[in-house]
C-alpha positions as CSV (number, residue, x, y, z in Angstrom):
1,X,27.3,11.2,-16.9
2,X,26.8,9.2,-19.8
3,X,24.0,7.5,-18.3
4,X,22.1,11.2,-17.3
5,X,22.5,12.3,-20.7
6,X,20.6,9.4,-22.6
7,X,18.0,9.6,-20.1
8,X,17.0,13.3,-20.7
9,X,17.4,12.5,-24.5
10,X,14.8,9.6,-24.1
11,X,12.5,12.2,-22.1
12,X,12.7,14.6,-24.4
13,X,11.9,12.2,-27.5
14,X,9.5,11.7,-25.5
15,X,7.7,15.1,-24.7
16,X,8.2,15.9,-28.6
17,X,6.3,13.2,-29.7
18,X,3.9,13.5,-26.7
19,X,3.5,17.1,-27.8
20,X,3.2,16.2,-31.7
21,X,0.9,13.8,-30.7
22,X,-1.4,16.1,-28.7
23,X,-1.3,18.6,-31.2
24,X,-2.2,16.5,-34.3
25,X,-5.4,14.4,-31.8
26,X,-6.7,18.5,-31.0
27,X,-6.6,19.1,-34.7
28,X,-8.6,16.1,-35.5
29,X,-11.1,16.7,-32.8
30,X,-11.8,20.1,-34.3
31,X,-14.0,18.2,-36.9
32,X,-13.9,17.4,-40.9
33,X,-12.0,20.8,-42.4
34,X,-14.3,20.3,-45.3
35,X,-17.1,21.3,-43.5
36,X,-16.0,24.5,-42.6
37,X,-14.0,25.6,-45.2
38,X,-16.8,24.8,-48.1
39,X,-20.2,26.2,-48.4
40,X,-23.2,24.4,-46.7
41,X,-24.5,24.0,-50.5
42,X,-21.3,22.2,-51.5
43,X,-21.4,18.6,-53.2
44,X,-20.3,15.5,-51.7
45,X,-17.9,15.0,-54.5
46,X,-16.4,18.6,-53.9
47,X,-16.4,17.6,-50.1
48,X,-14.4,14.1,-51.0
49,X,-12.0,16.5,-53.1
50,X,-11.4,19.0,-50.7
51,X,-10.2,15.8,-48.3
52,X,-8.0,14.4,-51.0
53,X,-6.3,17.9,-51.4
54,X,-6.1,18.3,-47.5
55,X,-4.9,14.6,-47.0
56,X,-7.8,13.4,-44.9
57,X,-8.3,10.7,-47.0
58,X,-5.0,8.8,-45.6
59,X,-5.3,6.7,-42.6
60,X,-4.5,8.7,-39.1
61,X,-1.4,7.1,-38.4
62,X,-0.2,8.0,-42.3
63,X,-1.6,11.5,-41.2
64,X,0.7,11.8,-38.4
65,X,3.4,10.7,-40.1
66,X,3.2,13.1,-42.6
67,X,2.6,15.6,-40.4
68,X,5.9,15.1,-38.1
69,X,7.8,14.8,-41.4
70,X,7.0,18.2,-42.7
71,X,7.4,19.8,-39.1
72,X,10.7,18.4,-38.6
73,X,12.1,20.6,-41.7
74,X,9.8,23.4,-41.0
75,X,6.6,22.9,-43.3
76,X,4.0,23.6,-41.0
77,X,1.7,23.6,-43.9
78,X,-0.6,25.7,-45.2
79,X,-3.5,27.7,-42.6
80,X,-6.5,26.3,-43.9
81,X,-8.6,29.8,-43.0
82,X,-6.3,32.0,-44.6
83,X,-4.9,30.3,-47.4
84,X,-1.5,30.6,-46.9
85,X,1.3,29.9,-45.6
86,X,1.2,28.6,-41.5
87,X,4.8,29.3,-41.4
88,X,4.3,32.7,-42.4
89,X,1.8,33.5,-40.3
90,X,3.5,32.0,-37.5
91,X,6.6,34.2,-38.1
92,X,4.9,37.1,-39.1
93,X,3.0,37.3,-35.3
94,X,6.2,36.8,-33.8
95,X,7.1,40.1,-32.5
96,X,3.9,40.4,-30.6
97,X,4.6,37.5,-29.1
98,X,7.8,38.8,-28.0
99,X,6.4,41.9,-26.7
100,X,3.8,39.5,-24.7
101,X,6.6,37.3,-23.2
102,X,8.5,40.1,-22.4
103,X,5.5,41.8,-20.6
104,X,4.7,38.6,-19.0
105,X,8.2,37.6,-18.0
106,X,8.6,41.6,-16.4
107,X,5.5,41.2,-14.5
108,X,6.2,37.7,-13.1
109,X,9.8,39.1,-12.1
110,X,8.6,42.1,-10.6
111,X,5.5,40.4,-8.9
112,X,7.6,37.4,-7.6
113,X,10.5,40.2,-6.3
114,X,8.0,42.1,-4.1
115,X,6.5,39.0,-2.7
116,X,9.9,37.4,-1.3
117,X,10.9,40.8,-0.1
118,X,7.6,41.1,1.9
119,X,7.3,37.3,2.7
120,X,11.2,37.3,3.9
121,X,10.4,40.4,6.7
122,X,8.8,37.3,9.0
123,X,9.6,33.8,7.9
124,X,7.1,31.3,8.7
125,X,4.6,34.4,9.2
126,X,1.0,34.8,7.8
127,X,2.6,36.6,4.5
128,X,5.0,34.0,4.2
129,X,3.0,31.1,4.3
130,X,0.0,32.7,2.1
131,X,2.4,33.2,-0.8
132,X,4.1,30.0,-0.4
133,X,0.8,28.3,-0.9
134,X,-0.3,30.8,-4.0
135,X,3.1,30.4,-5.6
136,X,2.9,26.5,-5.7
């Protein structure tokens, strides 16, 4: 038992970092924040500041640390479109994401109920086998 339960710990050290990891590469990929959030007629030297402020100018792997740091406690930073807060916009969306899960989650159920119902009529039959294959 003991044995299970480290294992699934180690897995799921695993996916957070994996998924920390994925996250932080995607936001790099994006490109250099200072070129979109400053004018085309900015300077270099307001383009090196702007880097500075925004920690770009720390190596990735400082980046990331930083980065995992402040999520661990909750600091998703600030949204570098709007200005603010990330956490606040992230909470203050939160009921319509609810509302979407909860649509989504209905749908699925009511979908997936209808489906067994008519696929269970003739097991093995065309129905059957047809949403076997769609719902893998």
């Amino acid at each position: 038992m003991l044995l299970v339960v480290g294992e699934r710990l180690a897995r799921l050290i695993l996916v957070v970092v994996g998924a920390t990891l994925v996250t932080f590469l995607l936001l790099r990929l994006a490109g250099d924040p200072a070129n979109v959030l400053l004018p085309v007629f900015a300077t270099p030297e307001q383009r090196q500041e702007l880097r500075e402020d925004l920690g770009l100018d720390r190596s990735l792997p400082e980046q990331y640390l930083a980065y995992v740091k402040k999520a661990a406690v909750g600091d998703l930073g600030e949204s570098w479109k709007y200005r603010t807060s990330a956490s606040e916009l992230v909470l203050s969306r939160f009921p319509a994401t609810l509302e979407l899960v909860a649509a989504g989650v209905g749908l699925a159920l009511v979908l997936a109920i209808a489906l067994a119902l008519l696929s269970s009529t003739r097991p093995g039959g065309v129905f059957d086998g047809l949403f076997l294959v769609f719902s893998l």
